[in-house]
Chimera marker file (.cmm) of the C-alpha trace (Angstrom):
<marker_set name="trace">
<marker id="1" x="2.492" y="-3.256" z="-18.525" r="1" g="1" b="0" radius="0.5"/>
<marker id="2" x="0.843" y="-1.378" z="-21.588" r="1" g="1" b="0" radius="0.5"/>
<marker id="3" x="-1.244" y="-4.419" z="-22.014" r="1" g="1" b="0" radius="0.5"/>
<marker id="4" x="-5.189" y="-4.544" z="-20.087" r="1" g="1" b="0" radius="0.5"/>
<marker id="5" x="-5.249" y="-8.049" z="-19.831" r="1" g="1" b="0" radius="0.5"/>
<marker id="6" x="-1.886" y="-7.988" z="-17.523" r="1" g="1" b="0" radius="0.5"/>
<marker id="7" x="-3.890" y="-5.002" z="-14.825" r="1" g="1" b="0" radius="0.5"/>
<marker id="8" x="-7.171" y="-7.316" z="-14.930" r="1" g="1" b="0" radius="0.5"/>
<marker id="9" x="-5.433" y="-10.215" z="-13.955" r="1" g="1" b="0" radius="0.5"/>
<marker id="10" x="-3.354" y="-8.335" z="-11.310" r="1" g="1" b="0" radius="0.5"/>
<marker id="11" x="-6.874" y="-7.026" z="-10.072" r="1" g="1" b="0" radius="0.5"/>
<marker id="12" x="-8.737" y="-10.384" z="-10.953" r="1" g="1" b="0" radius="0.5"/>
<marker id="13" x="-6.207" y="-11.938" z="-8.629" r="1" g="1" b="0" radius="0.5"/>
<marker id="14" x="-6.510" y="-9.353" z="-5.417" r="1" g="1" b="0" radius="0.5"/>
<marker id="15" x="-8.830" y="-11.209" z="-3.595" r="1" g="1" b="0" radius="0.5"/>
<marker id="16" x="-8.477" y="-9.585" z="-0.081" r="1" g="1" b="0" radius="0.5"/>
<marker id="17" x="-6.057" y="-7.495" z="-0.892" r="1" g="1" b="0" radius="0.5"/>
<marker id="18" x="-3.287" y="-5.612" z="-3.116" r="1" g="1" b="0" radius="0.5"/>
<marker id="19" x="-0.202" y="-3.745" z="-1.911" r="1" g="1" b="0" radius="0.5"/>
<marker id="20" x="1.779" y="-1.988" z="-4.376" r="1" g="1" b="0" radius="0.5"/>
<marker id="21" x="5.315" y="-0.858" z="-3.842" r="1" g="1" b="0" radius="0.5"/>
<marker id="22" x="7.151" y="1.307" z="-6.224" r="1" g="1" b="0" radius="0.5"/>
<marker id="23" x="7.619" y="4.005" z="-7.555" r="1" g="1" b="0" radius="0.5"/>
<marker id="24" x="3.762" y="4.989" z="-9.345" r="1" g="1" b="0" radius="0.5"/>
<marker id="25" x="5.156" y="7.626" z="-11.975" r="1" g="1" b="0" radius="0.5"/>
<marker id="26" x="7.092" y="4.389" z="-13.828" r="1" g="1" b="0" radius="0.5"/>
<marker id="27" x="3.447" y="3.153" z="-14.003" r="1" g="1" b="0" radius="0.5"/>
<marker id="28" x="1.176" y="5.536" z="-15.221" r="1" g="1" b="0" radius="0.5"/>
<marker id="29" x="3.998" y="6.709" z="-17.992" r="1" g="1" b="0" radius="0.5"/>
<marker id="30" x="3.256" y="2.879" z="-19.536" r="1" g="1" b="0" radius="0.5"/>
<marker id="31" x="-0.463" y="3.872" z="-20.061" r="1" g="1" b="0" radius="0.5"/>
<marker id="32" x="-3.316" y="5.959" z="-19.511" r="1" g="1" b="0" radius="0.5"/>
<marker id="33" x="-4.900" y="2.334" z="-17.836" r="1" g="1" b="0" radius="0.5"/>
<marker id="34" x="-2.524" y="2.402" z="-15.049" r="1" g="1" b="0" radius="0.5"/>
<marker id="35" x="-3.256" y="6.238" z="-14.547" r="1" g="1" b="0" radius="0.5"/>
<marker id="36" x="-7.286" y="5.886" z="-14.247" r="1" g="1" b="0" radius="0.5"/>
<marker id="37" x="-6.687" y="3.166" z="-11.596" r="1" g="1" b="0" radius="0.5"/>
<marker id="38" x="-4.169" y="5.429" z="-10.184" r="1" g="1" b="0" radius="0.5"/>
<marker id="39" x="-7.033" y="8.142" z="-9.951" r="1" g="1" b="0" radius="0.5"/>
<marker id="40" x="-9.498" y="5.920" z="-8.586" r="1" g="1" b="0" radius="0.5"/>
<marker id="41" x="-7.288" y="5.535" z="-5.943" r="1" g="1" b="0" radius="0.5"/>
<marker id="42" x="-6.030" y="8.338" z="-5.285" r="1" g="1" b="0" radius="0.5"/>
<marker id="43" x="-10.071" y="9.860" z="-5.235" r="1" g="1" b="0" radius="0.5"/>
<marker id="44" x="-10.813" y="6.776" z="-2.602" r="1" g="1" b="0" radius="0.5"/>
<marker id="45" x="-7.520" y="7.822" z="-0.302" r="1" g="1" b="0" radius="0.5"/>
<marker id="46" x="-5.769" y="4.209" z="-0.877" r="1" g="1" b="0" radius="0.5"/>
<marker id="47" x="-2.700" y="5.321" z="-2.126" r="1" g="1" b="0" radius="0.5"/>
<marker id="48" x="-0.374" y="5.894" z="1.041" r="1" g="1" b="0" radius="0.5"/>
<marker id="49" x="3.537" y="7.665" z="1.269" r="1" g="1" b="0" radius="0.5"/>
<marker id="50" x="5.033" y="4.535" z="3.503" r="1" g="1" b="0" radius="0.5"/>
<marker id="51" x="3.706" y="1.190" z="4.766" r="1" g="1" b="0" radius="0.5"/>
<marker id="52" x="0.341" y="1.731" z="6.671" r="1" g="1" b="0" radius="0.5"/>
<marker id="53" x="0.034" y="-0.409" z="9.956" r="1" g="1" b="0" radius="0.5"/>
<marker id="54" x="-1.742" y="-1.115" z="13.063" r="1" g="1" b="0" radius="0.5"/>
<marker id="55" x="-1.571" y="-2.834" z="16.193" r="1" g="1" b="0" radius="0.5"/>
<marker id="56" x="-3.481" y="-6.148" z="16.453" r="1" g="1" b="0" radius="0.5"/>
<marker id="57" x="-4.076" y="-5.596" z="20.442" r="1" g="1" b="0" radius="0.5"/>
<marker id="58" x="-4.189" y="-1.599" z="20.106" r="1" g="1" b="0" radius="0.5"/>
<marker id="59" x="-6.283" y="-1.328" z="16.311" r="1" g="1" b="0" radius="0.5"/>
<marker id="60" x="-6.093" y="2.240" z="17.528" r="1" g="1" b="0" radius="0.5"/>
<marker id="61" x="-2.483" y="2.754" z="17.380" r="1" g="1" b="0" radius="0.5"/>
<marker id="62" x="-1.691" y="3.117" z="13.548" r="1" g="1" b="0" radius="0.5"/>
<marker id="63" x="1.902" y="4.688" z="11.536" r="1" g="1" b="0" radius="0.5"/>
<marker id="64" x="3.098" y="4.952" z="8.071" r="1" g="1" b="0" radius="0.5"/>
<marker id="65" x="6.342" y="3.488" z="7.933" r="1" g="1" b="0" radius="0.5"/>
<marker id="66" x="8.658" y="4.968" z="5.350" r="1" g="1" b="0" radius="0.5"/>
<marker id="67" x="11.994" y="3.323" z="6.047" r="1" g="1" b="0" radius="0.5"/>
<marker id="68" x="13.012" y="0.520" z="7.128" r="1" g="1" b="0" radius="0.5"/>
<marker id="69" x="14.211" y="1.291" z="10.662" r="1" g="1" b="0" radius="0.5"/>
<marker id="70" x="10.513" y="2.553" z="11.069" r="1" g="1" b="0" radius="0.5"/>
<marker id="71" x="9.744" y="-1.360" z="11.497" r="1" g="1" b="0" radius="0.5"/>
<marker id="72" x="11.692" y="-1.345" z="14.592" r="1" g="1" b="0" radius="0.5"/>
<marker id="73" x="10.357" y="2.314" z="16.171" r="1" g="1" b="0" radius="0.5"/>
<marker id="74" x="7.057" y="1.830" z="15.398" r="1" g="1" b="0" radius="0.5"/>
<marker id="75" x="6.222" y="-1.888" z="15.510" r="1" g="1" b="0" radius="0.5"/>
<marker id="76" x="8.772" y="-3.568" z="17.647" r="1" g="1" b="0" radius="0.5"/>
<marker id="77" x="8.325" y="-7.441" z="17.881" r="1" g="1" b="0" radius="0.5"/>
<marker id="78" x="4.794" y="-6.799" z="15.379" r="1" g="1" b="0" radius="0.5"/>
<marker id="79" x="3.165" y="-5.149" z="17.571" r="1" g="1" b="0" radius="0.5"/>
<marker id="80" x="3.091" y="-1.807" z="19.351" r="1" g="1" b="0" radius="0.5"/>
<marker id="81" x="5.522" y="-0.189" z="22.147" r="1" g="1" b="0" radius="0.5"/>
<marker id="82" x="2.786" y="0.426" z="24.638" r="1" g="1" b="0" radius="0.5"/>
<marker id="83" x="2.696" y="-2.927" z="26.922" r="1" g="1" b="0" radius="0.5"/>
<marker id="84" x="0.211" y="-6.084" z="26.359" r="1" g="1" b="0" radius="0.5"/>
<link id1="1" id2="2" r="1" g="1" b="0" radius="0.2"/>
<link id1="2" id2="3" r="1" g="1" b="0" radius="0.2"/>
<link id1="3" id2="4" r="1" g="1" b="0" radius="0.2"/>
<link id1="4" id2="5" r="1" g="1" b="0" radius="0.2"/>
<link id1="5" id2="6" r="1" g="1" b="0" radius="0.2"/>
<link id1="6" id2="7" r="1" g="1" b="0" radius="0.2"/>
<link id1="7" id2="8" r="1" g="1" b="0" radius="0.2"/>
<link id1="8" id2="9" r="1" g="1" b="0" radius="0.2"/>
<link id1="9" id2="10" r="1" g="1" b="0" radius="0.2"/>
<link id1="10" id2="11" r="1" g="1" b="0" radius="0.2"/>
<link id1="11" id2="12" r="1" g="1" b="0" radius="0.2"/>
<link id1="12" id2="13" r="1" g="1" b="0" radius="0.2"/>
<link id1="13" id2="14" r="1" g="1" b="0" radius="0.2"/>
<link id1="14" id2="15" r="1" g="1" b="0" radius="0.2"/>
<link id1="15" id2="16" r="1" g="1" b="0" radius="0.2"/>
<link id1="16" id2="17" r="1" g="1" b="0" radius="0.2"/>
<link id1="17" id2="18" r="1" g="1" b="0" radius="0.2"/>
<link id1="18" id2="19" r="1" g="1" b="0" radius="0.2"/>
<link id1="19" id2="20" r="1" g="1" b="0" radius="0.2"/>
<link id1="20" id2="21" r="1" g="1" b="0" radius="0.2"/>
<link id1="21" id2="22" r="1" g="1" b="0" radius="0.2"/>
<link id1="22" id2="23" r="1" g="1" b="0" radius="0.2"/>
<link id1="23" id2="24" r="1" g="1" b="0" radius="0.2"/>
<link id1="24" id2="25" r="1" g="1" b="0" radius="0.2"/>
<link id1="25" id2="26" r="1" g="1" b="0" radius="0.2"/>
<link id1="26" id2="27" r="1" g="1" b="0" radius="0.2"/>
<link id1="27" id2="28" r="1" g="1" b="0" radius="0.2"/>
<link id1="28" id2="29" r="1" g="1" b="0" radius="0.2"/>
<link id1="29" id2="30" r="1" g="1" b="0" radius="0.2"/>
<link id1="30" id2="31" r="1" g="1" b="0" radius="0.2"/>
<link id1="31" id2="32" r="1" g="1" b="0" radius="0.2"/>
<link id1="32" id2="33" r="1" g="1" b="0" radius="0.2"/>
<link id1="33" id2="34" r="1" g="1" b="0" radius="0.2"/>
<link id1="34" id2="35" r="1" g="1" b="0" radius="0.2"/>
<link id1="35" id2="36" r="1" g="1" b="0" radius="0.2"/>
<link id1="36" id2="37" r="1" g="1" b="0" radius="0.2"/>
<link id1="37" id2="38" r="1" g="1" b="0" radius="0.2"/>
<link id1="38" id2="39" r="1" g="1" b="0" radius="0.2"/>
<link id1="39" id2="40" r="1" g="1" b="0" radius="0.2"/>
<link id1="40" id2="41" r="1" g="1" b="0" radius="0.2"/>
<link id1="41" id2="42" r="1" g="1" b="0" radius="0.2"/>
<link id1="42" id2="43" r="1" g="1" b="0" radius="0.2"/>
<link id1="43" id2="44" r="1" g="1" b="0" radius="0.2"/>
<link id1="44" id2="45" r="1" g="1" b="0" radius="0.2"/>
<link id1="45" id2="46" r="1" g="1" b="0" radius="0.2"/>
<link id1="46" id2="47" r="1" g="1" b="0" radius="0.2"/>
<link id1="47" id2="48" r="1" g="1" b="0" radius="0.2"/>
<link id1="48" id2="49" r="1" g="1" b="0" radius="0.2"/>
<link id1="49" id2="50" r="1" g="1" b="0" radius="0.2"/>
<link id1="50" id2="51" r="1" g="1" b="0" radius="0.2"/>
<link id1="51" id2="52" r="1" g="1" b="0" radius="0.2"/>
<link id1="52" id2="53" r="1" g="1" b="0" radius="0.2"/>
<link id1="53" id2="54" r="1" g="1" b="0" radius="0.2"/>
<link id1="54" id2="55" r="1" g="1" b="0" radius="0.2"/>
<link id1="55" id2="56" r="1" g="1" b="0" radius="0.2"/>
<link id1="56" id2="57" r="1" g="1" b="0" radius="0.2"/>
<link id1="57" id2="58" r="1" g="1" b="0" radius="0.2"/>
<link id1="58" id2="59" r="1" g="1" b="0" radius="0.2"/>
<link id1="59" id2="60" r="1" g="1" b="0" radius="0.2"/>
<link id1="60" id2="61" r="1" g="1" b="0" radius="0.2"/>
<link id1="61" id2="62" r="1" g="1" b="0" radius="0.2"/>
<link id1="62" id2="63" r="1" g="1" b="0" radius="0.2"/>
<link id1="63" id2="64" r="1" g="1" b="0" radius="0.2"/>
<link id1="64" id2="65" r="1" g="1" b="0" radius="0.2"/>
<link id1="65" id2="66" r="1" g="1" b="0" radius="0.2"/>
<link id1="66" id2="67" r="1" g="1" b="0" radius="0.2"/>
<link id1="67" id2="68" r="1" g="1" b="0" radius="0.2"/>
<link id1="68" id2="69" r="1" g="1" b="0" radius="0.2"/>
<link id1="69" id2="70" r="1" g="1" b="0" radius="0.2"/>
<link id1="70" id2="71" r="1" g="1" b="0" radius="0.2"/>
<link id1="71" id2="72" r="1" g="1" b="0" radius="0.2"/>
<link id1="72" id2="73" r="1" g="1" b="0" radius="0.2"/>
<link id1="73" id2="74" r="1" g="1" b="0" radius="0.2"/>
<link id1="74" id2="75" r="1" g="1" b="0" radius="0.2"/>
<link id1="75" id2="76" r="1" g="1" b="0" radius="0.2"/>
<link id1="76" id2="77" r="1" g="1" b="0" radius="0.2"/>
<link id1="77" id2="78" r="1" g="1" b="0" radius="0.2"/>
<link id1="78" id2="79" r="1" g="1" b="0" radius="0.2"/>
<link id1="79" id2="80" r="1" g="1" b="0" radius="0.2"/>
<link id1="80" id2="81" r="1" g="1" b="0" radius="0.2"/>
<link id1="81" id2="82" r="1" g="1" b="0" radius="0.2"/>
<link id1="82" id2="83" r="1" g="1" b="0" radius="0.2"/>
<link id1="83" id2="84" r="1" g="1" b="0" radius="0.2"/>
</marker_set>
């Protein structure tokens, strides 16, 4: 992970995307790499406490989810609890 070659690929290959889960402290202690992307993040508001989501039918209707239960409150059957 100390290596710049390893982040530029990760990055190189996040074409639409790139979810990170983990803990981010057991990143940026590797190198001061991981903490500038880190801050670039964190200054663009990317870096979430849960699982961001949103209903396909209701794009209004959005949660973090922080456990795993919070699939089931929040986005039964992958959507939203308010009928289709």
């Amino acid at each position: 992970m100390k290596s710049p070659e390893r982040l530029n690929v990760l990055l190189s290959r996040a074409r639409d995307g790139l979810i990170l889960i983990g803990n981010m402290d057991t990143f940026q202690g590797k190198s001061s790499l991981w903490s500038h992307l880190f801050d670039i993040l964190k200054k663009g508001s990317h870096i979430y406490e849960g699982f961001p989501v949103k209903c396909e039918r209701h794009p209004s209707r959005k949660a973090i989810l922080r456990a795993a239960n919070d699939f089931d409150d929040q986005c039964p059957d992958g959507g939203c609890a308010e009928p289709w």
